[in-house]
N, C-alpha and C positions, 0 to 999 in steps of 0.2 A: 485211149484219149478221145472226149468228147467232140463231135463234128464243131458243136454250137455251144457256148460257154455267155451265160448272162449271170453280171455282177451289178448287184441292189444294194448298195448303203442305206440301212435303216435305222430310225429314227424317231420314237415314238410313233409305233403304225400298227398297232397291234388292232386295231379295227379294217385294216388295210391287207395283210397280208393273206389271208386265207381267199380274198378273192382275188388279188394278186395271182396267187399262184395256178387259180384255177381257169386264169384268164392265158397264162403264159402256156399251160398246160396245153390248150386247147390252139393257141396262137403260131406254138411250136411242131406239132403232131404233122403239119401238112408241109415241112420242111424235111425235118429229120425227126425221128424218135434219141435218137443218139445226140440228148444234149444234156447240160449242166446248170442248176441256179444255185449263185452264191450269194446265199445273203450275211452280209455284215453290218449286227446291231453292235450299235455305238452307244449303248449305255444310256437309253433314256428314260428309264426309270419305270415302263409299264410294263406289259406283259408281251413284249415283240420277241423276246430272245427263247421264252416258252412256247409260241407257235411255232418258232423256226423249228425248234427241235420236234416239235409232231410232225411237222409237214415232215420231216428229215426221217422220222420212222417209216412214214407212210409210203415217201415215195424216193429210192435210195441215189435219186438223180440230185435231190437236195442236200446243198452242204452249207454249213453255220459256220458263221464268225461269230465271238462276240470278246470287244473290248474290254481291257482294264479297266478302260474311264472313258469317259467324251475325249476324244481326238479330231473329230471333226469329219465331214463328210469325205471331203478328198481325201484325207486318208481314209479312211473308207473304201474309196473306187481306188486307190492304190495296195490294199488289204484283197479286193478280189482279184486284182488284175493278177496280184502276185503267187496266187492261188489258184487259179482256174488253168483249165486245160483243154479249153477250146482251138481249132483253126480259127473260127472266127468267134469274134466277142462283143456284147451287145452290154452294152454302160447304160442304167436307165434308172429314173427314181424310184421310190418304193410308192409317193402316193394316189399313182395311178392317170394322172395329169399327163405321163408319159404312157401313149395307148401301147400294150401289149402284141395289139392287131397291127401294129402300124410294122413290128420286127419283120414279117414276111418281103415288106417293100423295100428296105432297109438290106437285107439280105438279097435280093433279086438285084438291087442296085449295082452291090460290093461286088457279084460274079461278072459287071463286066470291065473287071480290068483296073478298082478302086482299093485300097486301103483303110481308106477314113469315108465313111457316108454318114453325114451328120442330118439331123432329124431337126429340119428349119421350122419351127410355131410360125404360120401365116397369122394366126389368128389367140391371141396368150386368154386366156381364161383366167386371171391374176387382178386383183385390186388396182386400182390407177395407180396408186400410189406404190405399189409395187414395181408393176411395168415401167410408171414414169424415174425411179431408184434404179432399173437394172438397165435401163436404156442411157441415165448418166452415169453409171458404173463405168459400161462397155464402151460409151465414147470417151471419160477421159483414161482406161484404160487402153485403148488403143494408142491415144494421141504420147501416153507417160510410157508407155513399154513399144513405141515404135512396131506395135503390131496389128495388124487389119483383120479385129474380130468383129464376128459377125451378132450383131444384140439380140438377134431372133433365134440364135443357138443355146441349149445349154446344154447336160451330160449325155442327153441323148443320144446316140450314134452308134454302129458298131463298126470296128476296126480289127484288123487282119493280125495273124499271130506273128508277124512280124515288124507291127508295132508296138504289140504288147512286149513284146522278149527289149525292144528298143527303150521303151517306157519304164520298166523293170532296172534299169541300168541308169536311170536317172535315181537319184535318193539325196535330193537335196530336201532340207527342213521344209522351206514354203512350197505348199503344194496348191499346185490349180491346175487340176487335171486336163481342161479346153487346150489352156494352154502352152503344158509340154505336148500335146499331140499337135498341136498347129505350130510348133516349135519346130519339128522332127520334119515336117515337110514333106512328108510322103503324098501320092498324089489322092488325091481329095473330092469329094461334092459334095451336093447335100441336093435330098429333098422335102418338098412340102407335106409338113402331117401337121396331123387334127389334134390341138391340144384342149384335153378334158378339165373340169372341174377337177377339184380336189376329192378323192373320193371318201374321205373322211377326218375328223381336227383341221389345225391350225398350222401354218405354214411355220417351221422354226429357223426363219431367216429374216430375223429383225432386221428394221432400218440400221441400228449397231452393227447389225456383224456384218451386212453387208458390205461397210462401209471399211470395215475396218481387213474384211477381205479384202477390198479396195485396196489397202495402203500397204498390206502384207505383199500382195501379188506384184503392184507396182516396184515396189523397192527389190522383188525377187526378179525380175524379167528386166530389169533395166536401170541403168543407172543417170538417166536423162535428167531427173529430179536436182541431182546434183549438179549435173551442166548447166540446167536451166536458174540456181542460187548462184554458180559463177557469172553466168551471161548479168542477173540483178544488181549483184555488187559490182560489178565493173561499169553498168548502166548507170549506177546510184553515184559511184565517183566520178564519171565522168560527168552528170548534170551538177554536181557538187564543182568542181571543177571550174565549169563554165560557167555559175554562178557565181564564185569568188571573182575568178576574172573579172568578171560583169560589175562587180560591187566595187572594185580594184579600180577601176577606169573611170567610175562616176567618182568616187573620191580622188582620183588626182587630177583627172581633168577639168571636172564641176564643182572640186570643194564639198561637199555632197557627204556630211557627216555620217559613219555606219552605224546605224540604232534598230534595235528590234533584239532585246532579249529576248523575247516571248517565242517567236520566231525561232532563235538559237534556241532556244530548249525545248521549243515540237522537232527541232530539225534533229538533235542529239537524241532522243527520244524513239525520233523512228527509224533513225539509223540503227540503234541500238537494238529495236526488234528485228530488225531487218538480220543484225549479227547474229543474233539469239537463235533466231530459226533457220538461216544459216547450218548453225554447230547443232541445233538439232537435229539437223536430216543427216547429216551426219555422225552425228551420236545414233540414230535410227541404225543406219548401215553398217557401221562397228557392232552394234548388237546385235544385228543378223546376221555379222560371220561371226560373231563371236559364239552364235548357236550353232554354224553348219558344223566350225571346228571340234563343239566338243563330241561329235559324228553318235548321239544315241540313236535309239534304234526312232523308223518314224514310227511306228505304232507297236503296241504290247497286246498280245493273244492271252486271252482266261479262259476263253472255254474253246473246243469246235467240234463239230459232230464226225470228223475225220482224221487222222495221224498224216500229219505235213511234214516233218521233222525234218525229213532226207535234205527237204529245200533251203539253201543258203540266199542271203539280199547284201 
């Protein structure tokens, strides 16, 4: 069993990984020699899944994933975690934005006495309009899942093999890896590293999928959404309510004829959406357990440059 276990979901990075690995190589050596890198390509179509496999001849610490189809990052870091065989384990991107050098600190952290040491961006090296996207992800993600994440975080960190064995035992469909480990509650820090450029391509996390990460995550971690459409409609009848009242009193007291169709049909109208979206978050919710129930697997293996079999999820 490996001292040091680092899991990489990749992604279109095949200009990326050969110095990747020569970065980890070199990053890891004054730690242990006695470590592991898992990389898991997730089907992006270049040539990442053909380096994996060189490095993997070259150097037999290296071991391959590689998916059926796109399943998505977090699966991904749920593909390595369930795989590796580290004490500790270091979660980190493949495009090098996450420093290699920084795992020693990260490591020195964990021995006193930590679980989860997450790797905080003082400083993001990201498009404004990215950073300004995951900075409102993270707050109305917080505010909607009832949970105090931190927007300077992302997969960074490495965690102890007794949150991974912990992690392993979650296998619910939506996945967002941050946060089933800030879920699990083990004791925690983080500190300040240096976040690089991109060391090569285009970032594959659209304004879209962010967002739609966004609303996948939220509806998995909490069901507030829904309270917050009962707290509306109860708000909406009751100002409904006290305006009939109100309308009720000036016609018997005042004589005070009640006119305004126009009125009645913006008022019927937007009650109407109000219903609609309503039964939509709700139609959302029944969708999403109507997925954990049918319990497939969360991700499918096509290739890997090692025999895992023995292992059950």
């Amino acid at each position: 069993m490996p001292h040091l276990s680092i899991v990489i979901p990749v992604y279109k990075a095949e200009d990326c990984l050969r110095e990747l690995y020569q970065r980890l190589a070199s990053s890891l050596l004054p730690i242990t020699s006695d470590f592991e890198i898992v990389f898991i390509e997730d089907c992006g179509g270049d040539n990442s899944w053909s380096i994996v496999l060189e490095l993997a001849r070259l150097d037999n610490r290296v071991k391959g994933i590689q998916f059926s189809r796109n399943f998505g990052q977090h699966y991904g870091i749920t593909a390595g975690l369930d795989h590796c065989d580290g004490d500790w384990v270091v979660v980190m991107d493949c495009d090098l934005q996450d420093r290699p050098e920084e795992i020693p600190r990260l490591y020195a952290k964990a021995l006193n006495g930590y679980d989860v040491v997450l790797a905080r961006r003082g400083l993001r090296n990201d498009p404004a309009l990215k950073r300004f996207s995951s900075w409102l992800f993270y707050r109305i993600f917080s505010y909607l899942a009832d949970m105090d994440y931190d927007a300077e975080v992302g997969n960074f960190r490495i965690i102890s093999r007794k949150v991974v064995a912990s992690f392993r035992g979650m296998r619910e469909q939506l996945r967002f890896f941050g946060g089933l480990v800030s879920w699990m509650g083990f004791p925690t820090t983080s500190i300040e590293v240096r976040h690089d450029e991109r060391f090569a391509g285009q970032t594959s996390y659209t304004f879209g999928k962010l967002w739609k990460l966004a609303g996948e995550t939220i509806i998995a971690y909490s069901d507030k959404p829904l309270r917050l459409a009962v707290r509306v409609g109860f708000t909406i009848s009751t100002l409904a309510f006290l305006y009939g009242g109100y309308i009720g009193y000036r016609a018997m007291f005042y004589s005070i004829s009640i006119t305004g169709w126009s009125s009645l049909i913006v008022s019927l109208y937007f009650l109407g959406g109000i219903i609609i979206s309503i039964l939509g978050i709700l139609g959302v919710y029944l969708g999403k357990t109507f997925d954990e129930i049918k319990r497939r697997p969360l991700y499918i293996i096509s290739n890997a440059t090692f025999d895992d079999s023995h292992r059950k999820f």
